[in-house]
C-alpha positions as CSV (number, residue, x, y, z in Angstrom):
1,X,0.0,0.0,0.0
2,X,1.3,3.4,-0.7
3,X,1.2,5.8,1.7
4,X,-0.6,9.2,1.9
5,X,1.2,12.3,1.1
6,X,0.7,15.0,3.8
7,X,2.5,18.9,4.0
8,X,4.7,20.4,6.0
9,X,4.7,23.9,6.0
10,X,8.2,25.7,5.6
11,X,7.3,29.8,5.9
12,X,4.5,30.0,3.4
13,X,5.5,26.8,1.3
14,X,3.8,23.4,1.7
15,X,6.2,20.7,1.3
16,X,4.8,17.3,0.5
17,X,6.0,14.4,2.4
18,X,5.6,10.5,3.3
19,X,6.0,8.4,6.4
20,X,6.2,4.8,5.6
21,X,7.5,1.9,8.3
22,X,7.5,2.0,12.4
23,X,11.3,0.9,12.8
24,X,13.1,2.2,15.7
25,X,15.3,4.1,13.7
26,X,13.9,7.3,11.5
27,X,16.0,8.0,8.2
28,X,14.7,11.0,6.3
29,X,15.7,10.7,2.8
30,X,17.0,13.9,0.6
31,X,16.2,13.0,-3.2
32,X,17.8,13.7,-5.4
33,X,18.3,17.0,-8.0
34,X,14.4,16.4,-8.6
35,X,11.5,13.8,-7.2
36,X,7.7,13.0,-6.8
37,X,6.9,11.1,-4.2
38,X,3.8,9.3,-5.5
39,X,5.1,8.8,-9.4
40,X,8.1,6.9,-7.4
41,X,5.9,4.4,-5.9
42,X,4.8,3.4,-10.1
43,X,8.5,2.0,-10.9
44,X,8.4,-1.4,-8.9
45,X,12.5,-1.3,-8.3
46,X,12.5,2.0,-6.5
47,X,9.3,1.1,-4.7
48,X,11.4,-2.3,-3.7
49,X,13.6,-0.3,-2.4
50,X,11.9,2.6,-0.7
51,X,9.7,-0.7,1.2
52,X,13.1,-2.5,2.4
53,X,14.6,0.9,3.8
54,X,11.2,1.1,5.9
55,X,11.4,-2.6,6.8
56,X,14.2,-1.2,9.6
57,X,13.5,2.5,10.2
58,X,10.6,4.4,9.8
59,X,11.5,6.2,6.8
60,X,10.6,10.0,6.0
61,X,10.3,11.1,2.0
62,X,9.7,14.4,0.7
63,X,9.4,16.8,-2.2
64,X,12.0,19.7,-2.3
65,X,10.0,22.5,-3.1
66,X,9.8,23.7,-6.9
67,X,9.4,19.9,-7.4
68,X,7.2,17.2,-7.6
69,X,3.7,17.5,-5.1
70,X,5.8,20.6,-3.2
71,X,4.8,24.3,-3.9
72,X,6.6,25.5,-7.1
73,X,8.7,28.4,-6.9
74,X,10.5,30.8,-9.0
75,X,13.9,30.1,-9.7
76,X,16.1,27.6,-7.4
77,X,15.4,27.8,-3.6
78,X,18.2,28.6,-1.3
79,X,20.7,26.6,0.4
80,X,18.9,28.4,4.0
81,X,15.3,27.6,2.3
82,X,16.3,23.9,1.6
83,X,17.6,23.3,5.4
84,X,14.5,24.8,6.6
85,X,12.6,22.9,4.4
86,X,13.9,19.3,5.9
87,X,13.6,20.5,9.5
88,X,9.9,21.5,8.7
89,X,9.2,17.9,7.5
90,X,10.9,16.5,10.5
91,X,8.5,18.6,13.1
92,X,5.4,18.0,10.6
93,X,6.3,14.5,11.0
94,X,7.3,14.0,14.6
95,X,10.9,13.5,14.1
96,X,12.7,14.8,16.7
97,X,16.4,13.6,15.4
98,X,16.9,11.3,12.4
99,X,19.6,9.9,10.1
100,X,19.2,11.7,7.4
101,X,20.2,9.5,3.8
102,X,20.9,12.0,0.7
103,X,21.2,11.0,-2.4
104,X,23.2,12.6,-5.3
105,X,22.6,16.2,-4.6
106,X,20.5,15.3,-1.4
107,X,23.9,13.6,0.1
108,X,25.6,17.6,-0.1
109,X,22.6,19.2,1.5
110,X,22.7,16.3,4.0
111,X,26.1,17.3,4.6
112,X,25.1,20.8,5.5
113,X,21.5,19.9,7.3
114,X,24.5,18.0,9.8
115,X,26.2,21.4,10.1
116,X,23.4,23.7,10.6
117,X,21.2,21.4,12.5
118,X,23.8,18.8,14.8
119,X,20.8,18.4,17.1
120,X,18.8,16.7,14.5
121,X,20.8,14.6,12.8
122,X,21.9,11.1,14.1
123,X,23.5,9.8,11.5
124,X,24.6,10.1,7.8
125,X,23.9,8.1,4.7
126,X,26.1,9.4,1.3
127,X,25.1,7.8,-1.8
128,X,26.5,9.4,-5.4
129,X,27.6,12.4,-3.7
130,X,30.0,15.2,-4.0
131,X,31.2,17.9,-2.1
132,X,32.0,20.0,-5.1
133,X,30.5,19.9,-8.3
134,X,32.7,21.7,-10.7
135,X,35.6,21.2,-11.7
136,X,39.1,23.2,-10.2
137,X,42.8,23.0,-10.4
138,X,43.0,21.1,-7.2
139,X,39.5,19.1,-7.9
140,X,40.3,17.7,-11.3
141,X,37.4,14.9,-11.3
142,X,34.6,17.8,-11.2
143,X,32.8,18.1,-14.3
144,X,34.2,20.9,-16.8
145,X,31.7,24.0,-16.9
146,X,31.6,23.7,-20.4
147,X,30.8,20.1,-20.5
148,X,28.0,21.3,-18.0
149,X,26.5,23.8,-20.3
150,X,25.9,20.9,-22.8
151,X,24.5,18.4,-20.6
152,X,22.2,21.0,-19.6
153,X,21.8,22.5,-23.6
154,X,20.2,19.3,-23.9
155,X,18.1,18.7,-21.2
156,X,14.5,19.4,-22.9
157,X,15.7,15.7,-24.4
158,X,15.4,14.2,-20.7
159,X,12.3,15.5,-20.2
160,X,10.6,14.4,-23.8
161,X,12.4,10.7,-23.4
162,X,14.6,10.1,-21.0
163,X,17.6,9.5,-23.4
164,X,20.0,12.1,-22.3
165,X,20.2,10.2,-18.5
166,X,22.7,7.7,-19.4
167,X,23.2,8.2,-23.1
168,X,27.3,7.5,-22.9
169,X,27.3,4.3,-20.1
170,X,23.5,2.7,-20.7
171,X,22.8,0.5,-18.2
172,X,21.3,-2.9,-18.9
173,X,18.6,-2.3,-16.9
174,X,17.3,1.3,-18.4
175,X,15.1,-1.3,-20.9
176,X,12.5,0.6,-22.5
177,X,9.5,0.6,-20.0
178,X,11.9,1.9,-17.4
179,X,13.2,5.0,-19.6
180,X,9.2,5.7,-19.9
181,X,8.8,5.8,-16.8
182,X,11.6,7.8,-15.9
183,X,10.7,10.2,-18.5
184,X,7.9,10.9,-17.2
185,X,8.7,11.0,-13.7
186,X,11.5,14.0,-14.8
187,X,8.2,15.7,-16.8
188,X,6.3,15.2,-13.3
189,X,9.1,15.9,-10.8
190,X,9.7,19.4,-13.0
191,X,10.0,21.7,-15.3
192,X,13.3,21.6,-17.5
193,X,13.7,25.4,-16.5
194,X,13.6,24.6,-12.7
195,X,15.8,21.6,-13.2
196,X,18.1,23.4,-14.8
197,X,18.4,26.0,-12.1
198,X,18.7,23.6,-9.5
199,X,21.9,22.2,-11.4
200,X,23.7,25.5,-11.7
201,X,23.2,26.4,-8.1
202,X,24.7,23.3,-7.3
203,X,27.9,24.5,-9.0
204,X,28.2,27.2,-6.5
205,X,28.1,24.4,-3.3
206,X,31.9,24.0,-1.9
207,X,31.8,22.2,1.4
208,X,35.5,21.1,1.2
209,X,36.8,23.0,3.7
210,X,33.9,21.9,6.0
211,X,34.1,18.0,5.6
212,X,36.4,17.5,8.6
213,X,33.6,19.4,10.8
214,X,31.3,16.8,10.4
215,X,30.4,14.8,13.5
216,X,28.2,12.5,13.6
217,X,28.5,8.6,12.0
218,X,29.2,9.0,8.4
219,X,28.6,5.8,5.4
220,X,30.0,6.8,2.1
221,X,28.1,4.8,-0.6
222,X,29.6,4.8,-4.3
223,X,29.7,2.8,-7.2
224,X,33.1,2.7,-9.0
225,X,31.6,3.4,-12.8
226,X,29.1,5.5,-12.0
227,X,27.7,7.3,-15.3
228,X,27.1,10.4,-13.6
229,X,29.3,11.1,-10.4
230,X,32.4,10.4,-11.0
231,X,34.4,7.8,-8.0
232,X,36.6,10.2,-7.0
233,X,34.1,13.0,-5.5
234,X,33.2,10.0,-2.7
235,X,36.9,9.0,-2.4
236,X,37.8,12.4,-1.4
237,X,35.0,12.3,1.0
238,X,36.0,9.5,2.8
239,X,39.2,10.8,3.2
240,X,37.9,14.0,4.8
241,X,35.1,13.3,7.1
242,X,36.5,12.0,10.4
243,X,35.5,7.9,11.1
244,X,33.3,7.8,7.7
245,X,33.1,3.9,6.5
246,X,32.7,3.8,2.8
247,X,31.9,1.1,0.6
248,X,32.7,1.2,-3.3
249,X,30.5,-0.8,-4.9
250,X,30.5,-2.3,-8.5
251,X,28.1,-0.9,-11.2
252,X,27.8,2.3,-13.6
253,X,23.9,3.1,-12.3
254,X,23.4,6.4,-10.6
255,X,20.0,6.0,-10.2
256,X,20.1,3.9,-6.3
257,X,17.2,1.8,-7.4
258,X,19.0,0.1,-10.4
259,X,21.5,-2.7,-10.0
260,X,22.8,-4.5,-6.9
261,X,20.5,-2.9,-5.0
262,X,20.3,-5.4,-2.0
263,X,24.1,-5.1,-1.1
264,X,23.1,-1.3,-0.7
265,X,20.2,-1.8,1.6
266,X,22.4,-4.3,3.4
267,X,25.1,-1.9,4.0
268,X,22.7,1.1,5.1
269,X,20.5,-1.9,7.7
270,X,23.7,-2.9,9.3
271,X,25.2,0.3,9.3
272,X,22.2,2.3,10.9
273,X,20.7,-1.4,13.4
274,X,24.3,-3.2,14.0
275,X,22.8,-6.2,12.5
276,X,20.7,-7.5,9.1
277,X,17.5,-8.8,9.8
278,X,16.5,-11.9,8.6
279,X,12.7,-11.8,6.8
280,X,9.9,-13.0,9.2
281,X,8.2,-16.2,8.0
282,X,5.2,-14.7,7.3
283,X,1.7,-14.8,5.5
284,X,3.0,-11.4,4.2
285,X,6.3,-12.4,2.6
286,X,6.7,-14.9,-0.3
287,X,4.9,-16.4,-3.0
288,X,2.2,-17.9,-0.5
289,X,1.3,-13.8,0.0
290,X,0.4,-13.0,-3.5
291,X,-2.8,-12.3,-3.9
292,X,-4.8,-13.9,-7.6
293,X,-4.3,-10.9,-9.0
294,X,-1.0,-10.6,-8.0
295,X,0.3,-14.4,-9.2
296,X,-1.8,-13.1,-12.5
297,X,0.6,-10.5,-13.0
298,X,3.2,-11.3,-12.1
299,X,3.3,-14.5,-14.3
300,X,3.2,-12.4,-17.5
301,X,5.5,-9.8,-16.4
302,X,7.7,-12.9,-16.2
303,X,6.8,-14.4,-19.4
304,X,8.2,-11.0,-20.5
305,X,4.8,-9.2,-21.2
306,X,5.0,-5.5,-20.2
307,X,2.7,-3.6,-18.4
308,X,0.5,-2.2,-21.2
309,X,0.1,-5.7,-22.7
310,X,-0.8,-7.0,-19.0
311,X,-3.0,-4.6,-18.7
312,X,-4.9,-5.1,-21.6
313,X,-4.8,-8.8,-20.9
314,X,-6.6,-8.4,-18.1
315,X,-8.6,-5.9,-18.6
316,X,-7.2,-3.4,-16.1
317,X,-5.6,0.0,-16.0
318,X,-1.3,0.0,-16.3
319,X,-0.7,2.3,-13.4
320,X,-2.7,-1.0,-11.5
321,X,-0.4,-3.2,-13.4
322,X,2.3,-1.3,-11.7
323,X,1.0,-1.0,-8.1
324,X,0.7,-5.2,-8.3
325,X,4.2,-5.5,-9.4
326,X,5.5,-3.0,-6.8
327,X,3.5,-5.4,-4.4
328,X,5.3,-8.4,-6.1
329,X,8.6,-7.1,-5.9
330,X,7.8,-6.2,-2.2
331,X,6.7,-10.1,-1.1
332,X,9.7,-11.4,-3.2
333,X,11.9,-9.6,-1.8
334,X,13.4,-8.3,-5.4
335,X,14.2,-5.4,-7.5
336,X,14.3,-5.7,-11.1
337,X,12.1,-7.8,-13.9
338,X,15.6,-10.3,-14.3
339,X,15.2,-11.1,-10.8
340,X,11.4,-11.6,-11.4
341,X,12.4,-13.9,-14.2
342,X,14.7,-16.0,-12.6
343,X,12.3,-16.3,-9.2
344,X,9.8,-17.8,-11.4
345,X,11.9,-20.8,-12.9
346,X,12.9,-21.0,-8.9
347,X,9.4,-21.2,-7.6
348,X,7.6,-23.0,-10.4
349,X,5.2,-19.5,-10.9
């Protein structure tokens, strides 16, 4: 079940949010450049893994505002605007202190959240991050301004299909009903104008000199080809922030939900509870869980049908196609369609 969006209110600005899990711990994650928080919940990896982070904490998602369900704004929020943003979710939602998880972009405004709010913030979780975005004479693995203005040139692409993501390192998992999706969550999450802005103000974030003030337990989370942040930007990290543990993992995706995502989730559960839980043998967990509908679909997903040609197979609409799988993957414990694939030779489906 997806859960209902509610708003915090930051000043005069109502920022959408989630709460999702009872665990012990709360982890408030900070998306990305751009995010919706209900079109996430249609792409069954990234609702996999937004369900397995809330199997140990209760987790905490929002819209920055100028994106997705959050108040739109004109021109790129400040860096004071954004803090205040995350701390007005936290009261809305009762959080007193949390760990807060960024990802990408979200991992440098975690970085600061720690700095201007240490009361707050338990913990930190740094996935595709940087501390600098640019390039400089002592940063060489920044991207070249100039590079920049093209990526950005072409960004109305993104927006109309998706292709401009991960055009030079494709990943074998963008197939073609995830680059729809994605596509249109990037037309949902924003406008190419305020996407746009929120890039170039990164380039003016520098929090070099401030890494070695950070205090609190740090995990550094990388994967060595990554097609958009380069290795190096979390390697310098690591070497910065005092006691960080960082993991370098295999892979070229960006995008958290793609690839090995389990030895991710792994390394934030142990990381944040000490320990990995093993699944509960339950009537909630496994094949014996699926509903009719459920087996239905996911039998043809498996077959290789996608979800239009599901959906017109059984007469229903494809965004329920989608909620079922994101069900699916849930109960399986799985993230991606080959995974699907190969648990139905497993399990006879």
């Amino acid at each position: 079940m997806r859960p209902e969006t509610r708003y915090a209110k930051s000043g005069n600005v109502s920022i959408a949010y989630q709460v999702l899990g009872d665990g012990p711990i709360d982890l408030v994650l900070f998306p990305g450049f751009v995010s919706h928080v209900e079109v996430a919940w249609e792409e069954p990896s990234l609702a996999h893994f937004l369900t397995r982070l809330a199997s140990f904490a209760r987790l905490i998602v929002f819209d920055k505002r100028g994106t997705g369900m959050s108040d739109p704004t004109v021109g790129a929020p400040t860096m004071e605007e954004r803090m205040d943003d995350l701390r007005a979710v936290m009261d809305a939602a009762d959080s007193e202190r949390a760990a807060v998880m960024g990802v990408s972009e979200g991992g440098t405004l975690s970085l600061l959240f720690s700095l201007t709010h240490p009361q707050r913030a338990s913990a930190l979780i740094l996935y595709g991050s940087w501390a600098r975005r640019l390039a400089a004479p002592d940063y060489p693995w920044g991207i070249d301004p100039e590079r920049l203005e093209s990526h950005l040139a072409e960004m109305t692409e993104a927006w109309a299909t998706g292709e401009w993501w991960a055009r030079d390192q494709r990943s074998p998992l963008d197939d073609e009903r995830h680059r729809a999706w994605w596509a249109r969550y990037l037309r949902t999450a924003a406008s190419p104008a305020m996407a746009q802005n929120v890039i170039r103000m990164n380039t003016q974030i520098d929090l070099r000199e401030l890494l070695p003030k950070i205090d609190v337990p740090t995990l550094i989370l990388h994967r060595t080809d990554d097609n958009w942040i380069d290795v190096r930007h979390a390697r310098y990290m690591a070497e910065r922030i005092p006691g960080a543990r960082y993991v370098e993992l295999p892979g070229v995706d960006h995008r958290v939900w793609l690839g090995d995502v389990e030895t991710i989730l792994t390394e934030i559960e142990v990381f944040l509870t000490g320990r990995k839980r093993r699944p509960k043998r339950s009537v909630s967990v496994g094949v014996d869980s699926l509903s009719r509908r459920e087996h239905e679909v996911a039998l043809l997903a498996s077959r290789g049908e996608t979800a239009p040609e599901i959906a017109k197979r059984l007469v229903i609409s494809e965004r329920t196609v989608e909620s079922h799988l994101a069900s699916v993957y849930g109960k399986l414990g799985i993230g991606t369609k080959a995974e699907l694939i190969r648990k139905a030779r497993e399990l006879g489906l």
